[in-house]
C-alpha positions as CSV (number, residue, x, y, z in Angstrom):
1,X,-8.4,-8.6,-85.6
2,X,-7.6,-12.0,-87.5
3,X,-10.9,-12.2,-89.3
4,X,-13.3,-15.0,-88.6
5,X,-14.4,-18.5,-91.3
6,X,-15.2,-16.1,-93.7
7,X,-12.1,-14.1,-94.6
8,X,-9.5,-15.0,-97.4
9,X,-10.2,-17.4,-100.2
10,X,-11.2,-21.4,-99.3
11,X,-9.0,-23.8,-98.6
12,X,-8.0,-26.1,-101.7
13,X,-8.9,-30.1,-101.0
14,X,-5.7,-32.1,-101.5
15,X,-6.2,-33.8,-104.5
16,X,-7.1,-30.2,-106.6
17,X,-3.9,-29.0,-105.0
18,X,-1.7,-32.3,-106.3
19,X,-3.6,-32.2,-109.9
20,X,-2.7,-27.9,-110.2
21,X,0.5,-28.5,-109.3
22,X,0.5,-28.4,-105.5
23,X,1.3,-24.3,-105.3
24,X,1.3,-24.0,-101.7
25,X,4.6,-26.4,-101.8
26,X,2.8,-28.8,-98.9
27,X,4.6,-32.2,-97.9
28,X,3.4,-34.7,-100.3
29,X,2.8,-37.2,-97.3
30,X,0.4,-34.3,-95.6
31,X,-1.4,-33.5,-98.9
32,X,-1.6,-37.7,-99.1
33,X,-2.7,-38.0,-95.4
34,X,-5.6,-35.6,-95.8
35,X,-6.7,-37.7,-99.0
36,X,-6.6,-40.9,-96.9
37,X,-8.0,-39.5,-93.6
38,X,-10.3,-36.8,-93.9
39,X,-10.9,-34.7,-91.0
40,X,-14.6,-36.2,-90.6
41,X,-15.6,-39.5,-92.3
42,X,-17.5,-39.8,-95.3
43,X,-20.7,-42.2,-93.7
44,X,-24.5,-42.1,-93.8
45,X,-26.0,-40.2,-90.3
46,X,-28.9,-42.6,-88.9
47,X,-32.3,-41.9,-90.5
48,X,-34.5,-40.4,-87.2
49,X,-37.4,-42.5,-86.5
50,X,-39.4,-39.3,-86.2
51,X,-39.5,-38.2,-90.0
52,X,-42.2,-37.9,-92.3
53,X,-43.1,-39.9,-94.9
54,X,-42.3,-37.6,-97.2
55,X,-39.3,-36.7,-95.3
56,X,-38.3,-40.5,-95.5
57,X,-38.8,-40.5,-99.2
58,X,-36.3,-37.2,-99.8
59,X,-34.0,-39.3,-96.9
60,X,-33.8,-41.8,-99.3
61,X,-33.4,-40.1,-102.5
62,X,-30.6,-37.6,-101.4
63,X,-28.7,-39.7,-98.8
64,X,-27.2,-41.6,-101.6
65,X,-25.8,-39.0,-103.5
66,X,-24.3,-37.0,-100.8
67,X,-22.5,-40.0,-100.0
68,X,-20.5,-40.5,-103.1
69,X,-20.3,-37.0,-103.7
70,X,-18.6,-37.2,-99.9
71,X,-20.3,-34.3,-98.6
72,X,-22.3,-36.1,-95.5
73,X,-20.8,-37.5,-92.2
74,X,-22.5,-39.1,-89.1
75,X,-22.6,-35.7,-87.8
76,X,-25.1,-34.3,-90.2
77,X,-28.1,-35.7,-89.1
78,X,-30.1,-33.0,-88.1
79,X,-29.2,-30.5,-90.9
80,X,-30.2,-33.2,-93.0
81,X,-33.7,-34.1,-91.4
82,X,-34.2,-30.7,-91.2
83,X,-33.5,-30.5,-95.1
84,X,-35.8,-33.5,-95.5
85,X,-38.9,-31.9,-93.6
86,X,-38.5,-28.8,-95.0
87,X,-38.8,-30.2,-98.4
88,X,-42.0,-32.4,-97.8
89,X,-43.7,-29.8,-95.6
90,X,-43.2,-27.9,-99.0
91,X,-44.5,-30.7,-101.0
92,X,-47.6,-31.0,-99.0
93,X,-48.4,-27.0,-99.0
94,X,-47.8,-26.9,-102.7
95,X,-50.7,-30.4,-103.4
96,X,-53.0,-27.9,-100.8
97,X,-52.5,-24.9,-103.0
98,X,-53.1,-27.2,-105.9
99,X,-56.3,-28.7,-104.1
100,X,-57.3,-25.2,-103.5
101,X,-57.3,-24.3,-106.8
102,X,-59.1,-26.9,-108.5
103,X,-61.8,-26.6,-105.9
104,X,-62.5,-22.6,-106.2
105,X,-61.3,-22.4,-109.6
106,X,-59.1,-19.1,-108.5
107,X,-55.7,-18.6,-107.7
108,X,-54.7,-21.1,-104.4
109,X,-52.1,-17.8,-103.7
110,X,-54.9,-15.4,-102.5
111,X,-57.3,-15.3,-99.5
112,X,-60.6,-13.3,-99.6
113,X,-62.1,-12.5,-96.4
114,X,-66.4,-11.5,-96.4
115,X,-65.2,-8.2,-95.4
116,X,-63.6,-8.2,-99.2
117,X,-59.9,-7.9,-98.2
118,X,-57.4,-10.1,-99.6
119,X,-54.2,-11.5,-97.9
120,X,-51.9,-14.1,-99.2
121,X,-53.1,-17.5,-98.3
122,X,-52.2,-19.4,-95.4
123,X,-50.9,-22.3,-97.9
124,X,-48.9,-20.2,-99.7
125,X,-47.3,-18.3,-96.8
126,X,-46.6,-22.2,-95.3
127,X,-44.9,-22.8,-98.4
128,X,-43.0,-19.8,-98.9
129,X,-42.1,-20.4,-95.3
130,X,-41.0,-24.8,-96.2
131,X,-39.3,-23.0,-99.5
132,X,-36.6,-21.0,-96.9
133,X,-36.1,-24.0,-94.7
134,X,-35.1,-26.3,-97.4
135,X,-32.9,-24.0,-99.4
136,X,-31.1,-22.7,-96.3
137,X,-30.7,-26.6,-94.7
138,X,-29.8,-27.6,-98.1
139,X,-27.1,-24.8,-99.0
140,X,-25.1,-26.3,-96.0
141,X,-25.3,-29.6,-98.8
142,X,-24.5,-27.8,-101.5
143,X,-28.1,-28.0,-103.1
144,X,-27.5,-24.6,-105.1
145,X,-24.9,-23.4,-107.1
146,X,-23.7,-20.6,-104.9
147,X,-23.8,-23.2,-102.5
148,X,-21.6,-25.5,-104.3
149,X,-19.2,-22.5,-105.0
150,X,-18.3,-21.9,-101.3
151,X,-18.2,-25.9,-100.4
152,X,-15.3,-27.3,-99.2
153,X,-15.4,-30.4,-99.7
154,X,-13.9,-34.2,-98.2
155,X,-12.1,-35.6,-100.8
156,X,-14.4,-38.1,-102.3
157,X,-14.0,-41.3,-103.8
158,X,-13.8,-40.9,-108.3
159,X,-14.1,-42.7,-111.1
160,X,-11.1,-42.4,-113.8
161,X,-9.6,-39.3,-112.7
162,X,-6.7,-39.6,-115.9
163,X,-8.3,-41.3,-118.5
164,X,-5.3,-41.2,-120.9
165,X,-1.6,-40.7,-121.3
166,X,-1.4,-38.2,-118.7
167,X,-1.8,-41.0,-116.3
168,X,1.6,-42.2,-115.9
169,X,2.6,-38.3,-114.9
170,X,-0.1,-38.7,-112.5
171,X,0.5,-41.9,-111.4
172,X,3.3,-40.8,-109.2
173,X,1.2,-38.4,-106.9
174,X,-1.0,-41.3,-106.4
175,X,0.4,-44.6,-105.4
């Protein structure tokens, strides 16, 4: 059997394999191409009209920085509203624990019943529950360093990429 998305070693993006010293001997105009063109554009999804306000508030604060890091396409929208719920459904169970607390002066985290059994709290199940959602919708981002380990990534727009006198060499990979 060939394997499935998982076997062998990640695919290099095209501007890591021109800076090492392009070891898989591709065409320069391919390895260029895929710089230029990415297979899926680097653009914001559309914010849904049915999030949160706490879900609009993460929206706002992540969509930002996964667009210049170039890991977010028109595609992504529901990963990333799922992401965005996730993490203020987590917020809110976390104040409710907190509000818990401060009001019976014992730990938000554990539930006493008359009978005198104890479970884990409903909050804190909730929020252990919001916790998964957000770290598995947000590995598909690259929210984690595992995460970020396994990314391939869309070549994404940079700063100075050869500050100094290495430059020039560069300069002929990129023009």
């Amino acid at each position: 059997m060939a394997g499935n998305s998982n076997s062998g070693r990640p695919g290099t993006p095209a501007a890591l394999q021109l800076i090492h010293g392009n070891a898989g001997k591709k065409s320069l105009g391919e390895l260029m191409d895929e710089i230029k063109n990415p297979p899926v554009p680097v653009a914001a999804p559309p914010m849904p009209d049915w999030l949160s306000d706490g879900a609009v508030a993460e929206w706002e604060r992540i969509i930002s920085i996964l667009l210049t890091l170039g890991l977010v396409s028109k595609l992504d929208m529901m990963a990333l509203a799922t992401y965005c719920e996730a993490v203020a459904d987590w917020q809110r169970f976390r104040r409710k624990i907190a509000e818990h607390n401060i009001k019976a002066d014992e730990s938000g985290d554990v539930q006493t019943f008359a009978t005198g059994a104890k479970q884990i709290s409903v909050w804190r199940q909730l929020a252990n529950d919001a916790e998964k959602r957000a770290n598995t919708a947000g590995a598909q981002f690259g929210f984690s360093p595992m995460a970020r380990r396994n990314l391939k990534t869309v070549a994404a727009p940079q700063g100075e990429l050869f500050p100094n006198e290495p430059r020039e060499a560069a300069s002929q990979y990129f023009t």
